[in-house]
C-alpha positions as CSV (number, residue, x, y, z in Angstrom):
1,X,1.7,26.1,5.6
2,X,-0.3,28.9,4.0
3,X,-4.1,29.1,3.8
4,X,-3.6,28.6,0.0
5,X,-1.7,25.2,0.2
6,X,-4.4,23.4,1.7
7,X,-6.3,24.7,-1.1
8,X,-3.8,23.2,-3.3
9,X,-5.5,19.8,-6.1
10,X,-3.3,17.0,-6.9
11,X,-1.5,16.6,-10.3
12,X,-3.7,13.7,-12.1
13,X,-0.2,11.3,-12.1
14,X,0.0,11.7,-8.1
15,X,-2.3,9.1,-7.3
16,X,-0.3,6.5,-9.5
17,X,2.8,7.7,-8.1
18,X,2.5,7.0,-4.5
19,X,0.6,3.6,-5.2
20,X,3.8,2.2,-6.6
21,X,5.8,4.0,-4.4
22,X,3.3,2.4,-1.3
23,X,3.1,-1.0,-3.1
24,X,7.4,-1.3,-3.5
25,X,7.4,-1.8,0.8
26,X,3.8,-4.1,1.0
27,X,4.8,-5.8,-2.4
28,X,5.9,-9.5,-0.2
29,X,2.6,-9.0,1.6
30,X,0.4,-9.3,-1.4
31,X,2.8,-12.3,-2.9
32,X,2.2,-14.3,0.3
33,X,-2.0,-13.1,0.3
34,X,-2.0,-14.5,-3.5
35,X,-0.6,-17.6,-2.7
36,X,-2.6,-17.9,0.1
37,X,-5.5,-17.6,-2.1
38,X,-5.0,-19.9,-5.1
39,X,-4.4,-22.5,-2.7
40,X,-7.2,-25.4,-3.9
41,X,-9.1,-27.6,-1.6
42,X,-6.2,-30.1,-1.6
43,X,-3.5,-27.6,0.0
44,X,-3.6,-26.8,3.5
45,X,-0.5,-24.5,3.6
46,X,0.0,-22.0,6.5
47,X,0.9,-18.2,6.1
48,X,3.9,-19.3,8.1
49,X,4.7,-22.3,5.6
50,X,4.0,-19.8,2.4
51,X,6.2,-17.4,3.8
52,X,8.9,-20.9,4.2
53,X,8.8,-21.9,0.8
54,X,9.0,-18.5,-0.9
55,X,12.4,-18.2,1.0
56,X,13.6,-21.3,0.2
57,X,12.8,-21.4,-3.8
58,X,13.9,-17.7,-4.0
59,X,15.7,-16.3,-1.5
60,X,14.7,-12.5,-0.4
61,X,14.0,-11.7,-3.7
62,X,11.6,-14.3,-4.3
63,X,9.6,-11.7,-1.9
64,X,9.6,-9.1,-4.8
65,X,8.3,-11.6,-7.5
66,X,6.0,-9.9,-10.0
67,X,6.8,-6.3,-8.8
68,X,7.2,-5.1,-12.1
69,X,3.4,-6.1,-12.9
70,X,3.0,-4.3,-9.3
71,X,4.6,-1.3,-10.8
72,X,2.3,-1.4,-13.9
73,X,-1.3,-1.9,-12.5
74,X,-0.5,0.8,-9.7
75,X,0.7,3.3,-12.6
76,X,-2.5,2.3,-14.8
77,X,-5.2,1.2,-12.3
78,X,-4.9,3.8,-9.9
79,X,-3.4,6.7,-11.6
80,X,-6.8,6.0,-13.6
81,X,-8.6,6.3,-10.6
82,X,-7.5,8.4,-8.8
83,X,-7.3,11.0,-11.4
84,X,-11.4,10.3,-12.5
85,X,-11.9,10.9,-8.5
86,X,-10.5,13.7,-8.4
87,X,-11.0,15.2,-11.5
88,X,-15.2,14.5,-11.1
89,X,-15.3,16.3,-7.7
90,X,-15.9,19.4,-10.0
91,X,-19.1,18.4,-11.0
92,X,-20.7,17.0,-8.1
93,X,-21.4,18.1,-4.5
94,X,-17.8,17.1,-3.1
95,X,-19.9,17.7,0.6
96,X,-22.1,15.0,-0.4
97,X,-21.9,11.2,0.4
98,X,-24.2,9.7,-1.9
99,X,-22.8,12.3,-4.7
100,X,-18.8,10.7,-3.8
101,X,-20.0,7.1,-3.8
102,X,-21.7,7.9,-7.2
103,X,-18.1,8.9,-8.6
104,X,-16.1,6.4,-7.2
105,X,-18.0,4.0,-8.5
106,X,-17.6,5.7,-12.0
107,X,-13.8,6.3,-11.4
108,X,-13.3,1.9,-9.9
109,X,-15.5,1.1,-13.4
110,X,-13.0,2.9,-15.6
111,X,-9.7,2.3,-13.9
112,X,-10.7,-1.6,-13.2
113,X,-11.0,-1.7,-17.1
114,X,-7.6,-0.1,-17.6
115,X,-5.8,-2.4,-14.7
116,X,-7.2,-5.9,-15.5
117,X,-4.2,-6.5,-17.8
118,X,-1.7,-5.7,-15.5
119,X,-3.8,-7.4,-12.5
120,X,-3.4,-10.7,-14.5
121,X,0.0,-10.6,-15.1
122,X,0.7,-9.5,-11.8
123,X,-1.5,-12.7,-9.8
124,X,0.5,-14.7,-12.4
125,X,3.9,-13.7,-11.5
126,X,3.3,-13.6,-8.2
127,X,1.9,-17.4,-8.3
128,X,4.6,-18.6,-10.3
129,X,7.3,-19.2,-7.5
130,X,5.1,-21.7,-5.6
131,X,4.7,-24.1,-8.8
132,X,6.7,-26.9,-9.8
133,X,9.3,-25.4,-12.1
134,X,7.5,-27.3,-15.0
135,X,4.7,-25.8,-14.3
136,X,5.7,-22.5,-14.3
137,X,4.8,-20.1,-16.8
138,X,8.4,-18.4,-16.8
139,X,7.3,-14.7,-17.5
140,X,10.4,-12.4,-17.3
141,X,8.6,-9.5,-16.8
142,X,5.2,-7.8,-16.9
143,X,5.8,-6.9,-20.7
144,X,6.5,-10.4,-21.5
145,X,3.8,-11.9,-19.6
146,X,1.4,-9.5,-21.4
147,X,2.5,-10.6,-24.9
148,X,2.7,-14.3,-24.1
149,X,-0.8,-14.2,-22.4
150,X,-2.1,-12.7,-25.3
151,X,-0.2,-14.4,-28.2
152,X,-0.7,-17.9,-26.2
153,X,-4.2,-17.8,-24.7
154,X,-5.8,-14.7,-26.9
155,X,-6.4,-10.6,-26.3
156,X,-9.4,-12.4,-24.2
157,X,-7.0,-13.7,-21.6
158,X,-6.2,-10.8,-20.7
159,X,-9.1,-9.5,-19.4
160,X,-9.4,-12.7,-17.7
161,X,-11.8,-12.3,-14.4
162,X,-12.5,-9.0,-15.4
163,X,-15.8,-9.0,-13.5
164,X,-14.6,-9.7,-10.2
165,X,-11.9,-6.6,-11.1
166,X,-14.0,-4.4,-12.1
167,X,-16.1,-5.1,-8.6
168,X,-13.3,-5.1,-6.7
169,X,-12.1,-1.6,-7.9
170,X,-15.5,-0.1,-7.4
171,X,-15.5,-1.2,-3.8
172,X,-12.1,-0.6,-2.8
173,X,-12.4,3.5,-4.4
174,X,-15.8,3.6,-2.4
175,X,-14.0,1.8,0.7
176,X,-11.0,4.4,0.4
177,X,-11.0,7.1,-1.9
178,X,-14.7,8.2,-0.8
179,X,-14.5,6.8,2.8
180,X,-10.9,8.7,3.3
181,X,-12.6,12.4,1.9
182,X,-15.7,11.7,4.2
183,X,-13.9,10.7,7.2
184,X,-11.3,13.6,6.7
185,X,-14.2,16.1,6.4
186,X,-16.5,14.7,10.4
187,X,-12.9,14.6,11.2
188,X,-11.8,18.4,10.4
189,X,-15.6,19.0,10.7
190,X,-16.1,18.0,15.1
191,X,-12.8,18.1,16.4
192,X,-11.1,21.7,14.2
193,X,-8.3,19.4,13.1
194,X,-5.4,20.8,10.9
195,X,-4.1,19.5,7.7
196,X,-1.0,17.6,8.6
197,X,0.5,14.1,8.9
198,X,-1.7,13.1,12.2
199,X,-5.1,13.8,10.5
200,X,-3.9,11.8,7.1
201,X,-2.6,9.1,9.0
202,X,-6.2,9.0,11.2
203,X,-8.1,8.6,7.9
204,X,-6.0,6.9,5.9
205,X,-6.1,4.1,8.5
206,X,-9.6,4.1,9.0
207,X,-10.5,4.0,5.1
208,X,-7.6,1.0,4.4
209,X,-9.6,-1.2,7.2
210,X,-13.0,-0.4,6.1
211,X,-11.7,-0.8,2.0
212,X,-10.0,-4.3,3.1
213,X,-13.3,-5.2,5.1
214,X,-15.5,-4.6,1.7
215,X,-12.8,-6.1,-0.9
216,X,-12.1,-8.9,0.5
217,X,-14.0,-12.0,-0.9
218,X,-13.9,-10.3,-4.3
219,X,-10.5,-9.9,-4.3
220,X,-10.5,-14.1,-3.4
221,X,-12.5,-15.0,-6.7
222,X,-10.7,-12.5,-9.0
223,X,-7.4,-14.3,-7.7
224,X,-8.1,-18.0,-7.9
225,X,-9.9,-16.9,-11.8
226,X,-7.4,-14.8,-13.0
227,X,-4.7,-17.7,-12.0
228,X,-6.6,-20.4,-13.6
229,X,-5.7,-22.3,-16.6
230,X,-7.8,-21.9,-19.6
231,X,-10.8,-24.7,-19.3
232,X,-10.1,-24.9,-15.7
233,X,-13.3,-23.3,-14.1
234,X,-16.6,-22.8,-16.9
235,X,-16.8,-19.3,-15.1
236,X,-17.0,-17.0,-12.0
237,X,-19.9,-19.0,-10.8
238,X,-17.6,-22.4,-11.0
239,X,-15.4,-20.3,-8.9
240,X,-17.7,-19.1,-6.4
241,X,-18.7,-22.7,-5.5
242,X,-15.5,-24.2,-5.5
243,X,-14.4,-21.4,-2.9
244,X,-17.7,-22.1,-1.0
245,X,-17.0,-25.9,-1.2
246,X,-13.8,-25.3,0.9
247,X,-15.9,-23.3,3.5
248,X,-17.3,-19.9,3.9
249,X,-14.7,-18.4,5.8
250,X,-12.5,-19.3,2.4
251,X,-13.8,-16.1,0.7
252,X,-11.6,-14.2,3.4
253,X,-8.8,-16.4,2.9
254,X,-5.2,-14.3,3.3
255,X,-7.5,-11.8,5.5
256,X,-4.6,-11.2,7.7
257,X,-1.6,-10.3,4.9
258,X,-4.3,-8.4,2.8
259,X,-5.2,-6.5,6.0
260,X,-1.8,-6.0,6.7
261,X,-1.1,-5.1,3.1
262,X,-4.0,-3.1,1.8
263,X,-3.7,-0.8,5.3
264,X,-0.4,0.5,5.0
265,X,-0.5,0.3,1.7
266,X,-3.9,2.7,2.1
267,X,-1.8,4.4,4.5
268,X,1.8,5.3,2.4
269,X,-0.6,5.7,-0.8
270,X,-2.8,8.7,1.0
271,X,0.2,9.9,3.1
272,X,2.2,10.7,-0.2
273,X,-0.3,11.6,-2.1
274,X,-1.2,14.4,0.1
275,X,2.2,16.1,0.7
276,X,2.0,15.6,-3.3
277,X,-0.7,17.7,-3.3
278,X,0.3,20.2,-1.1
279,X,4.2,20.9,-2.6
280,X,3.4,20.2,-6.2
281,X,-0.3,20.4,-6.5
282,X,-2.2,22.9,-8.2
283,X,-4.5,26.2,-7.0
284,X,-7.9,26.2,-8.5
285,X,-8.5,29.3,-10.5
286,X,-10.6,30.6,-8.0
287,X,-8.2,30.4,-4.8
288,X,-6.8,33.6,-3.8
289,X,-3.3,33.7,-4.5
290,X,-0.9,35.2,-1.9
């Protein structure tokens, strides 16, 4: 590897990419941390007994339920972000933590907005296999379920829990995107260490704990809203308490899947993305060429 490559920026699609590659193996651990989630007061329902009846209603594919909504919000949502991130580092102090927190919070505003639709669809689909088939909302895919949300419930359905989102997309690209660069720089900075698959795995790893760690309870209200029926809760606040009714420890419910989820799905994501970088990325126009 040449001086040059690890000069090398990512194409603004890489980020997107590698999400939906990385999400295509964690998919079934976010479909059992959803259901896990939207579980009400009434259901007492183990990871163990989630995992049970997802089997039995739909066999190993049940596991992949909603992956095309997957799919969408990873090529929306985080292509958006990622490519702000990046794309920002231009104008700020990239050296800087309080200048990287700054524009990862502008880069999770923006691509929150753009990924709420998808989001939506995706809690949706993924809930969908747990209900009482008359229950069930039937969407065949992530287009369908996007033009029967909005044609049934309104454009505003769509951007249902959009808040909570929004948040949650702000934290998680200050909990990875930022925490990933900083760690990667102390990292390279005290111990000399070299580009390459053991120093991206290090930070990656670190940066999916720490962004599961922060997202957490935001991820719980944004799931239970977004999978609510219209009329069901008067707003987030309605949601907050009925979480907090259950118990405290209720805002981390599904901890353990979205740990095991969010990680190596931090992990794949940055792990791709930065052999992307390096055999397709591009040289700024004031790297030395070879």
């Amino acid at each position: 590897m040449s001086e040059n490559d690890n000069k090398r920026l990512p194409r603004w699609w890489s980020g997107g990419v590698c999400s939906a590659i990385a999400v295509t193996t964690t998919h079934p651990l976010d479909l059992v941390k959803v259901q896990l989630q939207t579980q009400t007061q009434a259901e007492k329902v183990s990871v163990g007994q989630v995992i049970s009846n997802i089997y039995q209603k739909g066999g190993l594919t049940g596991f992949y339920s909603g992956i095309s909504a997957s799919w969408f919000r990873q090529l929306t949502y985080t292509t958006a972000r990622f490519a702000l991130y990046e794309y920002g580092k231009n104008f700020v102090d990239a050296s800087n933590v309080s200048a990287k927190v700054q524009l990862a919070t502008f880069a999770g505003v923006f691509g929150g907005i753009v990924g709420v639709p998808g989001d939506v669809v995706t809690v949706r689909l993924q809930n969908d296999i747990k209900l009482p088939p008359d229950k069930r909302r039937n969407y065949k895919h992530v287009f369908d379920g996007l033009y029967r949300i909005q044609k049934e419930e309104g454009v505003k359905s769509l951007f249902r829990g959009a808040v909570p989102a929004v948040t949650r997309a702000v934290v998680l690209t200050i909990g990875t995107n930022a925490t990933y660069d900083q760690v990667k720089q102390v990292v390279q900075g005290t111990f000399g260490t070299k580009e390459g698959l053991p120093l991206h795995f290090l930070t990656s790893t670190i940066a999916g704990c720490i962004g599961t760690i922060m997202t957490q309870p935001i991820d719980v209200i944004k799931t239970r809203y977004m999978n609510a029926k219209p009329g069901e809760y008067s707003g987030l606040v309605a949601v907050v308490i009925s979480i907090f009714k259950q118990s405290p420890m209720a805002f981390y419910k599904g901890f353990i899947p979205a740990l095991m989820r969010v990680s190596p799905n931090t992990i794949i994501t940055f792990m791709l993305y930065e052999q992307a970088r390096l055999r397709f990325g591009y040289l700024p126009p004031n790297a030395k060429k070879e």
